[in-house]
BANU-685328 format. One record per residue (C-alpha): x, y, z; residue in three letters. Coordinates in Angstrom, 3 decimals. Layout:
N
+----------+----------+----------+------+
!       xx !       yy !       zz ! resn !
+----------+----------+----------+------+
!        X !        Y !        Z !  ALA !
...
+----------+----------+----------+------+
This chain:
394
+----------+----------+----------+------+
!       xx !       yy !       zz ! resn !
+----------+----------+----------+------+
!   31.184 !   37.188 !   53.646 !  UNK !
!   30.661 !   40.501 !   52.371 !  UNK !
!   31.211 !   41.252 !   48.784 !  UNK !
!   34.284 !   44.796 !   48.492 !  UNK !
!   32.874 !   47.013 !   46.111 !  UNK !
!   35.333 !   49.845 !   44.589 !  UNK !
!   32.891 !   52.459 !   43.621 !  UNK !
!   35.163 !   54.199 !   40.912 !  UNK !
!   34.403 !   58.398 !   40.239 !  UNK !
!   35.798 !   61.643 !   39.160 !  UNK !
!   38.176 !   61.707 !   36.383 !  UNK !
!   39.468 !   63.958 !   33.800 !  UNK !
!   36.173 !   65.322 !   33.071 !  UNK !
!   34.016 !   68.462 !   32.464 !  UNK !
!   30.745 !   65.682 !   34.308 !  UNK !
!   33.515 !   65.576 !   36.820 !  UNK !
!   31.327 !   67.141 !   39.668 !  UNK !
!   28.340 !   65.617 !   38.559 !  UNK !
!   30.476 !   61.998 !   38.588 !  UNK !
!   30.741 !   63.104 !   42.423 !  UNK !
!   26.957 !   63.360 !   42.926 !  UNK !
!   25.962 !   60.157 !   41.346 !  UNK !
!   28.423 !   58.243 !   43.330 !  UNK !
!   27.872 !   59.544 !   46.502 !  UNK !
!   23.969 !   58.843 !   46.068 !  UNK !
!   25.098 !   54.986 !   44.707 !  UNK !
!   27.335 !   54.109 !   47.679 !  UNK !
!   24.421 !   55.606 !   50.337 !  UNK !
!   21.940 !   53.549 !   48.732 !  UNK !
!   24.514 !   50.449 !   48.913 !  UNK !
!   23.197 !   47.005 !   50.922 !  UNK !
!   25.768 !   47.534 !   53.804 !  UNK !
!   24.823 !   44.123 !   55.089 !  UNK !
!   25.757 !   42.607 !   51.711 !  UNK !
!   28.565 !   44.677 !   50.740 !  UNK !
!   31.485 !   46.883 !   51.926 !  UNK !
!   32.541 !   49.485 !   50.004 !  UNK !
!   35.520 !   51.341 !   49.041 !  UNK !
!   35.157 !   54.689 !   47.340 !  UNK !
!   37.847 !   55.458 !   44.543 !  UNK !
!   38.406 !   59.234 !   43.886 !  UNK !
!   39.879 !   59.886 !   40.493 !  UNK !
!   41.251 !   63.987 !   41.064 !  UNK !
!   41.201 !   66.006 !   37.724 !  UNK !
!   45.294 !   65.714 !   37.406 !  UNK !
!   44.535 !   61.445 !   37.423 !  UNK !
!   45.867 !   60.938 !   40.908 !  UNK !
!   43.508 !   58.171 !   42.694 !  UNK !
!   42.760 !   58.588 !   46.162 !  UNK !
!   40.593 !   56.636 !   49.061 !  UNK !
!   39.097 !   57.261 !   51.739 !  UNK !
!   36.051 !   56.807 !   54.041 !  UNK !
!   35.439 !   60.484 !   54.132 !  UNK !
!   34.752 !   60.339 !   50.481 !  UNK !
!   31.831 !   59.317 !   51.006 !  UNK !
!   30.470 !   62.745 !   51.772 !  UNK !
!   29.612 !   65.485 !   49.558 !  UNK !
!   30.240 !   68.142 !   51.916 !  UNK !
!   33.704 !   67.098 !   51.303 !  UNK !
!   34.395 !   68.013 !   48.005 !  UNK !
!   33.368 !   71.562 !   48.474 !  UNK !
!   37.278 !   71.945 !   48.848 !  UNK !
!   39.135 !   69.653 !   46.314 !  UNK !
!   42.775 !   70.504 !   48.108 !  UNK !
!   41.662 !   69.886 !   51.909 !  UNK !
!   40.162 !   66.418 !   50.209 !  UNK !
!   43.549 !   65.925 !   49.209 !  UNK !
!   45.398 !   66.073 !   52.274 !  UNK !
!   43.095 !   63.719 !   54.463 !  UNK !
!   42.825 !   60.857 !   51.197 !  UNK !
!   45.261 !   58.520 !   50.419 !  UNK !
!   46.961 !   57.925 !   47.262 !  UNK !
!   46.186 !   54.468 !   45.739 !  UNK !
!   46.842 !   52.504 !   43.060 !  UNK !
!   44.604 !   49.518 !   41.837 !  UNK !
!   46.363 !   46.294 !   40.316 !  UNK !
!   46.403 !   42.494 !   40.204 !  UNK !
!   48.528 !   40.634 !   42.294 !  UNK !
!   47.608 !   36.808 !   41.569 !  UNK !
!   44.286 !   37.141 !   40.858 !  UNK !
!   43.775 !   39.649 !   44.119 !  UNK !
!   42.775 !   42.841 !   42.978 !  UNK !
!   44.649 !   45.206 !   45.128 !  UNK !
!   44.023 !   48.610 !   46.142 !  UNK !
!   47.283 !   50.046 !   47.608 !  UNK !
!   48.208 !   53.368 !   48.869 !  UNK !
!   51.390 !   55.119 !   47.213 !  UNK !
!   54.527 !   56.555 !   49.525 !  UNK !
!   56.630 !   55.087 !   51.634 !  UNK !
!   54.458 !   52.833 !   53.661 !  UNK !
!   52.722 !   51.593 !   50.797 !  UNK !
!   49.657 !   49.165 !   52.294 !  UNK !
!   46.886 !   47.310 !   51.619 !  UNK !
!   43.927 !   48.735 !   51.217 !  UNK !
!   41.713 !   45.911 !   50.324 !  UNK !
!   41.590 !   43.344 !   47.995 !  UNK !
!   38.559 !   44.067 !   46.150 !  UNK !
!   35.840 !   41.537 !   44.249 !  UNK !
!   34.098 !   43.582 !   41.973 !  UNK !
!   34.327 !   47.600 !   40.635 !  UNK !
!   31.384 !   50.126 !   40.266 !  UNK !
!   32.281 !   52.561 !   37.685 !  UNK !
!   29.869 !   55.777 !   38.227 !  UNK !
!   31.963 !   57.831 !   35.374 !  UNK !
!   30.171 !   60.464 !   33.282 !  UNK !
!   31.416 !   62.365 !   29.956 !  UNK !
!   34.422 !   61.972 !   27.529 !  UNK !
!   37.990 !   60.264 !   28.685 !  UNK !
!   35.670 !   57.966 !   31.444 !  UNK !
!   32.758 !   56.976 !   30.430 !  UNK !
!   33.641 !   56.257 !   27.323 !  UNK !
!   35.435 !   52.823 !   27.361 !  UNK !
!   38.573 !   54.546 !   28.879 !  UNK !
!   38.385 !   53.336 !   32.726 !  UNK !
!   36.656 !   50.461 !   31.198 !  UNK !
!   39.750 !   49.617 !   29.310 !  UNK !
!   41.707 !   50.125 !   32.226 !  UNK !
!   39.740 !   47.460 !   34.080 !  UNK !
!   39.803 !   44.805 !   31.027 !  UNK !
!   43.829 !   45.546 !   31.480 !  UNK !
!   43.773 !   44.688 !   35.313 !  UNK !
!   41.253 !   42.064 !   35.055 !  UNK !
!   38.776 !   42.913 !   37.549 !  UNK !
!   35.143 !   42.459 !   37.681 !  UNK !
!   33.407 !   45.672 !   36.506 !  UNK !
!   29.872 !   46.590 !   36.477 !  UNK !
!   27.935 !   48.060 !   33.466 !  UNK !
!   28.892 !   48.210 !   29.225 !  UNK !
!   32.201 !   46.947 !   27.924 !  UNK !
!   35.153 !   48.988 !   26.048 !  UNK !
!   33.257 !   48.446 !   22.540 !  UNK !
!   29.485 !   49.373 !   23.881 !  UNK !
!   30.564 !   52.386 !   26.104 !  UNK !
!   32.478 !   53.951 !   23.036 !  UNK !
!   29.898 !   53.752 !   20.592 !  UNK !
!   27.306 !   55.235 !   23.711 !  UNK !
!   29.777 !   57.771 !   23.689 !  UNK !
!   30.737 !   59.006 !   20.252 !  UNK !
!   27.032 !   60.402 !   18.822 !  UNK !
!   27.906 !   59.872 !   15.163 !  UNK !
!   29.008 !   56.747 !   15.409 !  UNK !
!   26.067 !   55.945 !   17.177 !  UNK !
!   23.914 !   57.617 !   14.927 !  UNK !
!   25.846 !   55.420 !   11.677 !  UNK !
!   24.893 !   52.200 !   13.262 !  UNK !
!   21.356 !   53.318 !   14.066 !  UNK !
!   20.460 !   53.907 !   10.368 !  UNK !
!   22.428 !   50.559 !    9.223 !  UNK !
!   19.905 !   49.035 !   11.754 !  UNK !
!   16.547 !   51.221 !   10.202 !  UNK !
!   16.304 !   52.786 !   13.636 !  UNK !
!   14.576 !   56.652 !   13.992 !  UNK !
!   16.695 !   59.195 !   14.100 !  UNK !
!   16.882 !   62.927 !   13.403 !  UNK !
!   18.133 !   64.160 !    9.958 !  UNK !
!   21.869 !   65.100 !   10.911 !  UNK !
!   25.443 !   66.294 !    9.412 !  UNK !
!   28.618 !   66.137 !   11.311 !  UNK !
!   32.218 !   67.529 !   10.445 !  UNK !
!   35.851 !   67.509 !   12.433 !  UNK !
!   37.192 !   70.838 !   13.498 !  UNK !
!   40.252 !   71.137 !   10.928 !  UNK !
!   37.345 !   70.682 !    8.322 !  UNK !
!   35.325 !   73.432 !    9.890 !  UNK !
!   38.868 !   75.683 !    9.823 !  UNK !
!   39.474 !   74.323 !    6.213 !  UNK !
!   36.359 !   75.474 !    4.540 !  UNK !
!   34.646 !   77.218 !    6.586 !  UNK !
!   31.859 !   78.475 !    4.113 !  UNK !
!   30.892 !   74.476 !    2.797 !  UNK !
!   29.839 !   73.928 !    6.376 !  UNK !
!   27.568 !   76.073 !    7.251 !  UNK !
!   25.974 !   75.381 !    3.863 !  UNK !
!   25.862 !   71.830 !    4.708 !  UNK !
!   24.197 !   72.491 !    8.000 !  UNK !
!   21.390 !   74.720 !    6.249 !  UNK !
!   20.347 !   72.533 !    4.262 !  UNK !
!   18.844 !   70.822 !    7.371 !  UNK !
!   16.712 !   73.994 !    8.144 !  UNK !
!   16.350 !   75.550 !   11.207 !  UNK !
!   16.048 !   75.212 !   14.263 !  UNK !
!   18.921 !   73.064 !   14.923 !  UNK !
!   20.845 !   71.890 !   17.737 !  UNK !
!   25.068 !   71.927 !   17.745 !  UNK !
!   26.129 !   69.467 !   20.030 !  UNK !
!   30.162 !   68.466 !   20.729 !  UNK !
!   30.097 !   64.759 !   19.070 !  UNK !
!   31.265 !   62.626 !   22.522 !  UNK !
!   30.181 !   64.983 !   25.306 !  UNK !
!   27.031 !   64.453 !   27.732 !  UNK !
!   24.695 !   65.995 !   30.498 !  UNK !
!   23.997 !   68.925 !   27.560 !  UNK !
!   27.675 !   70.580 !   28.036 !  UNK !
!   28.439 !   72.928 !   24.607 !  UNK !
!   24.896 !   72.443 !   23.517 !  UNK !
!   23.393 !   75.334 !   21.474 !  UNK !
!   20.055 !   75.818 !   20.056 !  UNK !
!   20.315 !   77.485 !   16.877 !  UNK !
!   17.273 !   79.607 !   15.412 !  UNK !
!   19.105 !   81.126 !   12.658 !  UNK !
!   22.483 !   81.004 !   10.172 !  UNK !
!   23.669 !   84.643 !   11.897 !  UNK !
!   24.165 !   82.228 !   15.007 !  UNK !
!   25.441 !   79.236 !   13.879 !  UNK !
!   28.932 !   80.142 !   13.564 !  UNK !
!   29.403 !   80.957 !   16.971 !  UNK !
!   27.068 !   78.038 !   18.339 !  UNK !
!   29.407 !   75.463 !   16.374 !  UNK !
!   32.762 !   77.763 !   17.540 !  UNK !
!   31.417 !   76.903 !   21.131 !  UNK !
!   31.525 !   72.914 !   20.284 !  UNK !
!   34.743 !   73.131 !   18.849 !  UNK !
!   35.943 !   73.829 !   22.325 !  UNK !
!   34.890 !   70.742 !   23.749 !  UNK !
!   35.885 !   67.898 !   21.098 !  UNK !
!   37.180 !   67.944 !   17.577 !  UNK !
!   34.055 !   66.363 !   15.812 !  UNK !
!   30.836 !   68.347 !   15.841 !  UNK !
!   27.382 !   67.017 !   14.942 !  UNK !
!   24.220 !   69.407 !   14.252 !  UNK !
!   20.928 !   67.959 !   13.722 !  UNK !
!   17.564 !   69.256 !   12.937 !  UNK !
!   15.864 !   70.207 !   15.759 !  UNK !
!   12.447 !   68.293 !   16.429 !  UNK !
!    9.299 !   70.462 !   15.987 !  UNK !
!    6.208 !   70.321 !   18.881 !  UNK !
!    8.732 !   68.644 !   21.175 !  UNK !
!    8.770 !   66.396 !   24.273 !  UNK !
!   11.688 !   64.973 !   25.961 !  UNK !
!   11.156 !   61.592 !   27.373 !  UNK !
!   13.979 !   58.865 !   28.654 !  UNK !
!   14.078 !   55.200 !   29.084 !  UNK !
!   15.857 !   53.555 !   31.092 !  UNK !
!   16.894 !   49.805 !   30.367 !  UNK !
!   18.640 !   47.061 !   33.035 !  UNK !
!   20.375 !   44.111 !   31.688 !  UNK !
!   22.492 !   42.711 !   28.732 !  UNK !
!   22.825 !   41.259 !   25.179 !  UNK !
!   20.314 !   38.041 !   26.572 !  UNK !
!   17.175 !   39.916 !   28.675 !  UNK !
!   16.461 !   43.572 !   28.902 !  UNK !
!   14.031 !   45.235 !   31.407 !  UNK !
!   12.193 !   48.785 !   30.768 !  UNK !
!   11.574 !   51.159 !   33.128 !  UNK !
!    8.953 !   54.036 !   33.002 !  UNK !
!    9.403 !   56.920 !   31.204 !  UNK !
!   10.094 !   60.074 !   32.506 !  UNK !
!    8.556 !   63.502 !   30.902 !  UNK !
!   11.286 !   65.911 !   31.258 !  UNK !
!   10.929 !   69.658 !   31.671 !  UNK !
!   13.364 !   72.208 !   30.529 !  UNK !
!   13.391 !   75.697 !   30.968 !  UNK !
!   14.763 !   76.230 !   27.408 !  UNK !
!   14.789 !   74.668 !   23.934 !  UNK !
!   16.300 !   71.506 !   25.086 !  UNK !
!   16.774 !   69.887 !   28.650 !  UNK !
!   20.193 !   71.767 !   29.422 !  UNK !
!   22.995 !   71.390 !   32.276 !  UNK !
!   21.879 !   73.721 !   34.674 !  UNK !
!   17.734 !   71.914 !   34.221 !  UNK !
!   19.789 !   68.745 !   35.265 !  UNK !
!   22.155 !   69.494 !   38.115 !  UNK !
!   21.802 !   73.270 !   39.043 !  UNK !
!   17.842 !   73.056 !   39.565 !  UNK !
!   18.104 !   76.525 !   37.930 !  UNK !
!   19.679 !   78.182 !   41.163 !  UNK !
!   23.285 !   77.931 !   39.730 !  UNK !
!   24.053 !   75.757 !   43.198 !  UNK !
!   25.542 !   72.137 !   42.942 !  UNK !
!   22.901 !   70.494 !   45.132 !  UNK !
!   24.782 !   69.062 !   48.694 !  UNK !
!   22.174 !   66.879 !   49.329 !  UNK !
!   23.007 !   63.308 !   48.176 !  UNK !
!   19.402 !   62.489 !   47.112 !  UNK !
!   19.281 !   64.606 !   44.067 !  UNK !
!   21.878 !   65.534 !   41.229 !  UNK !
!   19.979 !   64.175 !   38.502 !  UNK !
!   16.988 !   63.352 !   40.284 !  UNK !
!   16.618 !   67.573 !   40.659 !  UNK !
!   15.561 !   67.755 !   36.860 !  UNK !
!   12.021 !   68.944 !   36.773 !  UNK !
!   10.073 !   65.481 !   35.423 !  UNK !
!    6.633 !   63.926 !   35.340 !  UNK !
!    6.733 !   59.977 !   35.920 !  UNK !
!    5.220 !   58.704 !   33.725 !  UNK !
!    5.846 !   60.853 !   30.783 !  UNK !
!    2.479 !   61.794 !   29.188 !  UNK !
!    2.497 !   59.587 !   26.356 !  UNK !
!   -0.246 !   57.260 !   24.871 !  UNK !
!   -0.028 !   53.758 !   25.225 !  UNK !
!    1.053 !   53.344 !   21.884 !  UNK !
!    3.785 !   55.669 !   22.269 !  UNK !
!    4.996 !   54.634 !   25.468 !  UNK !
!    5.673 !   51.163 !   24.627 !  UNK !
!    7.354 !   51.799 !   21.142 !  UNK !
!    9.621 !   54.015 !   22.937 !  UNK !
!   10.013 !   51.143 !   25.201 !  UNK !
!   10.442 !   48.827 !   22.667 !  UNK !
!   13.101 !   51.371 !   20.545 !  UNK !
!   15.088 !   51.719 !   23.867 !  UNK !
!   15.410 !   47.738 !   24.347 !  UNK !
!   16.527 !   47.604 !   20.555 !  UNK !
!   19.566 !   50.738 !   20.828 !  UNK !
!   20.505 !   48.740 !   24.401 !  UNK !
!   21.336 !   45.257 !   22.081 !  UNK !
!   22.561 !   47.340 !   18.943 !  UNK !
!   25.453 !   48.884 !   21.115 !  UNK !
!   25.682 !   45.484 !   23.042 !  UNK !
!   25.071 !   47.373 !   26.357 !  UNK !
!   24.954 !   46.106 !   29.827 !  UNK !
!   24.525 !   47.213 !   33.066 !  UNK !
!   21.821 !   49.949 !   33.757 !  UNK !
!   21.595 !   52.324 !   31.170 !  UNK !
!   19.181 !   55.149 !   29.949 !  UNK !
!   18.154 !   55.617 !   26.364 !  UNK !
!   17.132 !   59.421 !   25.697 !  UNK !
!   13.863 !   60.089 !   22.628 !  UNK !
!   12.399 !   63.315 !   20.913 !  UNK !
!    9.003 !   62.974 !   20.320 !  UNK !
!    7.104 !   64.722 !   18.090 !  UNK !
!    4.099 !   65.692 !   20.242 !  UNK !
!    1.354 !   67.097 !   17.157 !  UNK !
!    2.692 !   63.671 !   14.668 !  UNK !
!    3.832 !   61.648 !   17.844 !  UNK !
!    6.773 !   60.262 !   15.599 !  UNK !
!    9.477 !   59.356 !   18.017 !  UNK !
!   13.147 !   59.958 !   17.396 !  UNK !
!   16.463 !   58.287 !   19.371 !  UNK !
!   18.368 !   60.875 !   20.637 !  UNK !
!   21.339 !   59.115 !   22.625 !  UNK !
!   21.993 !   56.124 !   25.199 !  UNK !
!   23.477 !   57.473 !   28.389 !  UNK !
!   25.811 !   53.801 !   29.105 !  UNK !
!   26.545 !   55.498 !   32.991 !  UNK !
!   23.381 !   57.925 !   33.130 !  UNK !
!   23.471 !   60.335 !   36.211 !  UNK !
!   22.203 !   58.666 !   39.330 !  UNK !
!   22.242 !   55.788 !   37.348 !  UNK !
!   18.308 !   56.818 !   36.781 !  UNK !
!   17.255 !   55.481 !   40.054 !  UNK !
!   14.316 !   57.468 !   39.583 !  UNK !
!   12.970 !   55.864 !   36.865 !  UNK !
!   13.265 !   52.665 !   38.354 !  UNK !
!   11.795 !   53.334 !   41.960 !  UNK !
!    8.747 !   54.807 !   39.882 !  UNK !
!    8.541 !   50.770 !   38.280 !  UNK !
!    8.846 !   49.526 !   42.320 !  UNK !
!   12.359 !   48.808 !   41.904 !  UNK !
!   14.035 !   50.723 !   44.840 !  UNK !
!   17.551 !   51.934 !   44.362 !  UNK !
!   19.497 !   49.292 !   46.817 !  UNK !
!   17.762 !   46.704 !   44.823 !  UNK !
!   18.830 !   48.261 !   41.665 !  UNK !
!   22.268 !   48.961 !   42.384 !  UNK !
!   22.076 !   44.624 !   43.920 !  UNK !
!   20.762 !   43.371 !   40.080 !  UNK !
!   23.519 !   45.506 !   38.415 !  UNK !
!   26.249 !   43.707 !   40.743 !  UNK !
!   24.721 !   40.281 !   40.568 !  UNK !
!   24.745 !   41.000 !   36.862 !  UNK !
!   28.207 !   41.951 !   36.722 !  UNK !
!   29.357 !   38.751 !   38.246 !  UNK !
!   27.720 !   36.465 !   35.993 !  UNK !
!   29.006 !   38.082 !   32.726 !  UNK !
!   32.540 !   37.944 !   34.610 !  UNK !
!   32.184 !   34.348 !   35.621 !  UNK !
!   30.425 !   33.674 !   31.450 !  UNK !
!   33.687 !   35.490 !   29.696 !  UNK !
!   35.926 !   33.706 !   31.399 !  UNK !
!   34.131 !   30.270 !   30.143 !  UNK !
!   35.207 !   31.620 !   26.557 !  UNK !
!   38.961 !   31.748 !   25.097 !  UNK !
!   41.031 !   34.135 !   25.243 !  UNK !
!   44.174 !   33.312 !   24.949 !  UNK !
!   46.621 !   30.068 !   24.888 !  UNK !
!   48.664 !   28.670 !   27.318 !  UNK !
!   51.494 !   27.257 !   24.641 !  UNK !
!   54.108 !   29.573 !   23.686 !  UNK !
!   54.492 !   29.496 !   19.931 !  UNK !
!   58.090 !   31.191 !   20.566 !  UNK !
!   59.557 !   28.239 !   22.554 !  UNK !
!   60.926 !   26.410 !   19.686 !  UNK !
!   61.325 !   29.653 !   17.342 !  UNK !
!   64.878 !   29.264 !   15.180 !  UNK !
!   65.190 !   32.175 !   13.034 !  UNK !
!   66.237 !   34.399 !   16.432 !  UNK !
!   70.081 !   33.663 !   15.728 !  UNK !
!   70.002 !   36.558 !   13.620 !  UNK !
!   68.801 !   39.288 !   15.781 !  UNK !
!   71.483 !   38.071 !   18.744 !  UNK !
!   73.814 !   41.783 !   17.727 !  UNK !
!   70.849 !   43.413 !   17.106 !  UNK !
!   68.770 !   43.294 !   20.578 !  UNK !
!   71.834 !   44.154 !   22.192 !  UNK !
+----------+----------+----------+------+
């Protein structure tokens, strides 16, 4: 018997689109002998729709003709079936589904929101929990529980927006004092989105104006000097961790930015399903001494177990190329494409990938529910001091 996998995608977003291109590439690259799957459209108003044509990219060129042919669904738990149901006045089954594959990028998805939703239903998800895909979001908390833990990072100062508005002046002394370059970054955004490279002060108010627009806490570090991006990306949980190659990624600016990941520079959201991500400009493996390589490796394996990740994930460095001092930058908990890339370059091809993340998922469902949760006795039942309240709960 097959195995019903709700790929989840979408959501309330600004990675909305590029949501769309890593789950169309994930449910392509799907076993279809092992598993049938059931793609889950989250629209940017929150309405959930399915539908077999959303498995094609060419179909979310028009987000309102989508609209018309998808069905409006629901997901909830009926005893113990997880039910995907279309909404109106024939309401029907969809499917009753085993397991869910969130492929969620940025802020209000990614980051332990459609996770919680899941926890709340009680289905089988793959990839990090509520707590891990939080912290992977929120880049100063990360970057707090990195230094508790002695881990490299880049010097750093972060601020909320009513301080910014508050006191204006104290802040951009405080950032400074770093001394520049730096790079402004919104605190719990990804794939680079209201990223600035700052070269000097006369820019830095606007650069941090520009974050301010996409979250209320901003972070600005010191930029890394001589520098080479390189990722890692890690498969597994708290108990055994795997690490892939490292990719060497190429920017055509200061840092690796949004259009270097999903525009390949022509300003053109790629409508072939095989790249997204994958159109980043990259060398595999990244150009690194042995040395290097395998303390990044290492430093990626310890940030997956700090945050208590699972899944597949992909932990981001700065490397100082002259000193080749190595600095974490952030853990992607849902990376784009789910860095398939990395692992086919370790002979791990995607439908295999994509199979250990599932398998995975399953066992960490079937563990939790070994451990308790809750009780079966009702402390309530032979509760006396209610007499009281009879006038007032009416």
């Amino acid at each position: 018997m097959k195995i019903k996998v709700g790929v989840i995608f979408g959501g309330t977003t600004v990675e909305h689109e590029v949501s769309i291109i890593s789950a169309v590439q994930a449910m392509n690259h799907l076993n279809k002998e092992k598993y049938d799957v059931y793609p889950i459209y989250i629209a940017k108003d929150r309405t959930w729709y399915y539908g077999e044509m959303l498995k094609d990219i060419d179909m979310y060129r028009d987000f309102d003709t989508l609209k018309r042919y998808a069905k409006k669904v629901i997901l909830y738990n009926k005893n113990g079936a997880f039910r995907l149901q279309s909404l109106g006045l024939f309401k029907t089954v969809v499917a009753d589904l085993d397991i869910i594959l969130p492929v969620v990028h940025g802020n209000n998805m990614e980051d332990g929101t459609i996770q919680g939703y899941l926890e709340m239903v009680g289905v089988p998800y793959v990839g990090s929990n509520v707590l891990g895909s939080s912290l992977g979001q929120d880049k100063v908390v990360m970057k707090q529980i990195f230094s508790s833990l002695d881990l490299p990072i880049v010097p750093y100062v972060w601020f909320f927006d009513s301080e910014y508005y508050l006191d204006k002046e104290a802040i951009i002394k405080k950032c400074n004092k770093l001394g520049f370059p730096v790079i402004v970054k919104p605190a719990s955004l990804g794939s680079s989105v209201g990223i600035t490279y700052v070269k000097s002060d006369k820019d830095l108010e606007k650069a941090i104006e520009e974050a301010i627009t996409y979250d209320t806490k901003v972070i600005v570090e010191k930029a890394v000097e001589n520098l080479v991006e390189v990722n890692c990306s890690v498969l597994g949980n708290y108990q055994n961790q795997q690490a892939s190659n490292l990719e060497e990624v190429m920017s055509t600016a200061e840092f690796l930015t949004y259009q270097d990941k999903y525009l390949g520079g022509k300003g053109k959201i790629p409508t072939n399903s095989s790249k997204g991500m994958v159109n980043t400009n990259r060398i595999i493996p990244a150009r690194l001494d042995e040395k290097t390589t395998n303390e990044v490796k290492e430093k990626a394996k310890e940030v997956f177990k700090a945050l208590n990740l699972s899944g597949v994930c992909r932990i981001d460095f700065l490397v100082d190329g002259k000193s080749k001092k190595i600095y974490i930058n952030e853990p992607n908990t849902i990376p784009g494409s789910l860095s398939f890339y990395l692992w086919e370059a370790t002979n791990k091809p995607y439908e295999q990938l994509l199979d250990e993340m599932i398998t995975l998922a399953i066992k960490q469902y079937k563990q939790k529910h070994q451990k308790t949760y809750s009780f079966d006795t009702n402390i309530l039942s032979n509760f006396s001091g209610g007499k009281g309240l009879k006038g007032k709960l009416k």
